[in-house]
C-alpha positions in Angstrom: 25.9 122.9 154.7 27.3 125.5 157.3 25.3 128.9 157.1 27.0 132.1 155.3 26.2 135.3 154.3 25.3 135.7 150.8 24.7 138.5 148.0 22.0 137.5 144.7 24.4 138.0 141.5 23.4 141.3 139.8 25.9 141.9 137.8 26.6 138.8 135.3 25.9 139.9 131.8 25.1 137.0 129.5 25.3 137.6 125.8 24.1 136.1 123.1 26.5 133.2 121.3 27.8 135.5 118.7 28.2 137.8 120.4 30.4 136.0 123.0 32.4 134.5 120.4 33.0 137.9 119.1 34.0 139.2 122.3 36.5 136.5 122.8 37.9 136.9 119.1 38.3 140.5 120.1 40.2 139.6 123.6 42.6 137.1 121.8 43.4 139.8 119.5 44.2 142.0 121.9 46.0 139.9 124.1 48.0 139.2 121.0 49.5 142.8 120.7 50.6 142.6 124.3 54.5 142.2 124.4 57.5 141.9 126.9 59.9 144.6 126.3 63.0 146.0 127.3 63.4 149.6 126.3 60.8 151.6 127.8 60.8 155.7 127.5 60.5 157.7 130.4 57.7 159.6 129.7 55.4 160.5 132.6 52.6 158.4 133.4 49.4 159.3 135.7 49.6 157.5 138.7 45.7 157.4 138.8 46.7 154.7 135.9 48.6 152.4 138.1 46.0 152.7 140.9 43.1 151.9 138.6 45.3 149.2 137.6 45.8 147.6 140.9 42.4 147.8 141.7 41.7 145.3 139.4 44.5 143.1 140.0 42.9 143.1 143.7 39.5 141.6 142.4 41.3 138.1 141.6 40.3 135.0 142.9 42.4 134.2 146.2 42.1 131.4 148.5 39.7 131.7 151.3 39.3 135.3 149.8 42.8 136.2 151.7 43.8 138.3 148.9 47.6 137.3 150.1 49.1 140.1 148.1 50.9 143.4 148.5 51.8 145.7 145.1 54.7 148.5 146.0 54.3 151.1 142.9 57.5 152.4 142.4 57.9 156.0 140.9 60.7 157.4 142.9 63.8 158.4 140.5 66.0 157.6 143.4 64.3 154.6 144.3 64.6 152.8 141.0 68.2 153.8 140.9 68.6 151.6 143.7 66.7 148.7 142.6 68.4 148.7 139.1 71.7 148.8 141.1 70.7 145.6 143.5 69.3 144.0 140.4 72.3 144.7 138.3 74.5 143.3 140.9 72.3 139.8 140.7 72.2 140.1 137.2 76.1 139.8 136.6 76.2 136.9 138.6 73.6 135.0 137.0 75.4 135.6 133.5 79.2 135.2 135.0 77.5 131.1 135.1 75.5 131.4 138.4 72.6 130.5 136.1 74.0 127.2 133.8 74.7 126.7 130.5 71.4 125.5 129.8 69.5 128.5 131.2 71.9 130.6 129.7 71.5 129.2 126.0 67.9 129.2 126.5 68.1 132.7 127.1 69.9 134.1 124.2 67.2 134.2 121.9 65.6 136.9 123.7 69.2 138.8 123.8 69.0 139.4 127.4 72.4 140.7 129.7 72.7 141.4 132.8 72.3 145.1 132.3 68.8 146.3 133.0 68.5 150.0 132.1 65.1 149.7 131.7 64.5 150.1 135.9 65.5 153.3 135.7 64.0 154.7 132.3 60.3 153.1 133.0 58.0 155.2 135.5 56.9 152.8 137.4 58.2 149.8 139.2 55.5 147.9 140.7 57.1 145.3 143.2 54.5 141.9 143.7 54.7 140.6 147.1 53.3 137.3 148.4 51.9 137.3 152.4 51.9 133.8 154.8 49.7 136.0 156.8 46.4 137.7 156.3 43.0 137.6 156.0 40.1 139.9 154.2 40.8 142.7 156.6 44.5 144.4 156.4 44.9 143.4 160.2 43.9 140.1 160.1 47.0 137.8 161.2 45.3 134.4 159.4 47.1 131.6 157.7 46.9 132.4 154.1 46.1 129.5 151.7 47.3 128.9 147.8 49.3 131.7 148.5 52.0 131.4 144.8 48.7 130.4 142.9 46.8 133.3 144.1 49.6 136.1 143.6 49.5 134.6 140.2 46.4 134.6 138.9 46.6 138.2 140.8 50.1 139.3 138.7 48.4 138.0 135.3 45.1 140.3 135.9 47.5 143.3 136.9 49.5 142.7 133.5 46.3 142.9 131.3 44.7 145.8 133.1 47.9 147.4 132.6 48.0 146.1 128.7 44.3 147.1 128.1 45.1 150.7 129.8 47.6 151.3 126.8 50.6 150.7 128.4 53.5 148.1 127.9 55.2 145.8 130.3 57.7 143.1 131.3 58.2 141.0 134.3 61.2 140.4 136.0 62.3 137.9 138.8 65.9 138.6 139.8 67.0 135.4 142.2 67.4 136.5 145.2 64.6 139.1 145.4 65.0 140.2 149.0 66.8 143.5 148.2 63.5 144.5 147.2 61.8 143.8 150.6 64.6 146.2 152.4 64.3 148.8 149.5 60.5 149.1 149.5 60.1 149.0 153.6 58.3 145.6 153.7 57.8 142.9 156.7 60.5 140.3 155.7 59.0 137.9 158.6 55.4 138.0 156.3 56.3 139.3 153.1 58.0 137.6 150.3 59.0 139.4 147.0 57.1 137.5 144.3 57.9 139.7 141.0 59.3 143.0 139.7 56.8 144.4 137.0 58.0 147.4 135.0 55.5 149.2 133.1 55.1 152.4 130.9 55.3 153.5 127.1 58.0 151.7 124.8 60.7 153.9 124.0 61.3 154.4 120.1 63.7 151.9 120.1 61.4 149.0 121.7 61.9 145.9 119.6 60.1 142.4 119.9 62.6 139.4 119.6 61.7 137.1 116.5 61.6 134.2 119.3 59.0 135.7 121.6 56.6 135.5 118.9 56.3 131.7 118.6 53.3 130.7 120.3 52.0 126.9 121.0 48.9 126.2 118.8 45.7 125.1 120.7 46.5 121.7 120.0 49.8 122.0 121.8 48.1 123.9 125.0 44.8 122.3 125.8 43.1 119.2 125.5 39.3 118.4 124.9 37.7 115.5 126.2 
């Protein structure tokens, strides 16, 4: 085996059996009351928040430990305008029948349209984007490796930091995306925009569709053998 550098593990907590069952009863309780939604108020928040936030979305697994990700937090008023106009302009397409019937009737449970006001109420935007290139230092020009899976795995830690910090979300992936590499000053030759996530407090009027609540039982989801 080829010689590396290596740190003892300090840190690992184990806890008794109870205890970790209890722990993960608490964690699927909370993960239950997290919920996409699409009216968001636009009360201020602390952009100490969103940095803590994306701190811990940078401790995911990656391959090779490339880290092949880049988060753009959005706060600019005149910014957003600008993305929810881009986005808007997408949006109308994709309903006019760019999208098909069949995406479009699996969409109307969730009463989504193409206008997305929510852009420009939220505080923050925080535009996900994907790297070819990279490496563990910010100058490093390597081939990155399981690139989608790592921005993934990177994305879903960023949305629970965000949920356990008290604040609500919802992800969304306007096809094409690249307006969003112009808007927020990224390398389009390295850089591809992998998800818009909008985060703050829910507005008064937030709402959780009836059909978002249906979730697969174990049995569906996972198999022991």
């Amino acid at each position: 085996m080829q010689d590396h550098a290596n740190h003892p593990l300090t840190d690992f907590i184990e806890y008794p059996h109870d205890e970790m069952l209890s722990r993960a009863e608490a964690f699927l309780e909370h993960s239950k009351r997290r919920h996409s939604i699409r009216a968001f108020s636009d009360r201020s928040v602390p952009q100490e928040i969103i940095e803590t936030c994306i701190r811990a979305a940078g401790t995911a697994p990656s391959g090779a430990n490339h880290q092949p990700w880049h988060f753009v937090a959005i706060g600019s008023k005149e910014k957003k305008q600008q993305i929810r106009a881009a986005a808007e302009e997408l949006e109308r397409s994709f309903y006019q029948g760019r999208a098909g019937d069949e995406w479009l009737d699996a969409l109307k449970p969730l009463g989504t349209d193409a206008q997305k006001p929510y852009l420009e109420h939220a505080p923050w935007l925080i535009a996900i984007f994907s790297q070819k290139k990279g490496g563990i230092h910010a100058e490093d020009k390597n081939t990155n490796y399981y690139v989608h899976e790592s921005v993934g795995i990177a994305t879903g830690f960023l949305i629970q930091a965000l949920h356990n910090a008290g604040l609500a979300t919802l992800t969304h992936t306007p096809k094409p995306m690249s307006f969003l590499t112009e808007l927020c000053g990224r390398d389009k030759d390295n850089e591809r925009p992998y998800m818009l996530l909008i985060a703050g407090y829910p507005s008064d009027e937030a709402t959780v569709p009836e059909h978002a609540t249906v979730k697969k039982s174990l049995e569906e989801i996972a198999t022991f053998i």
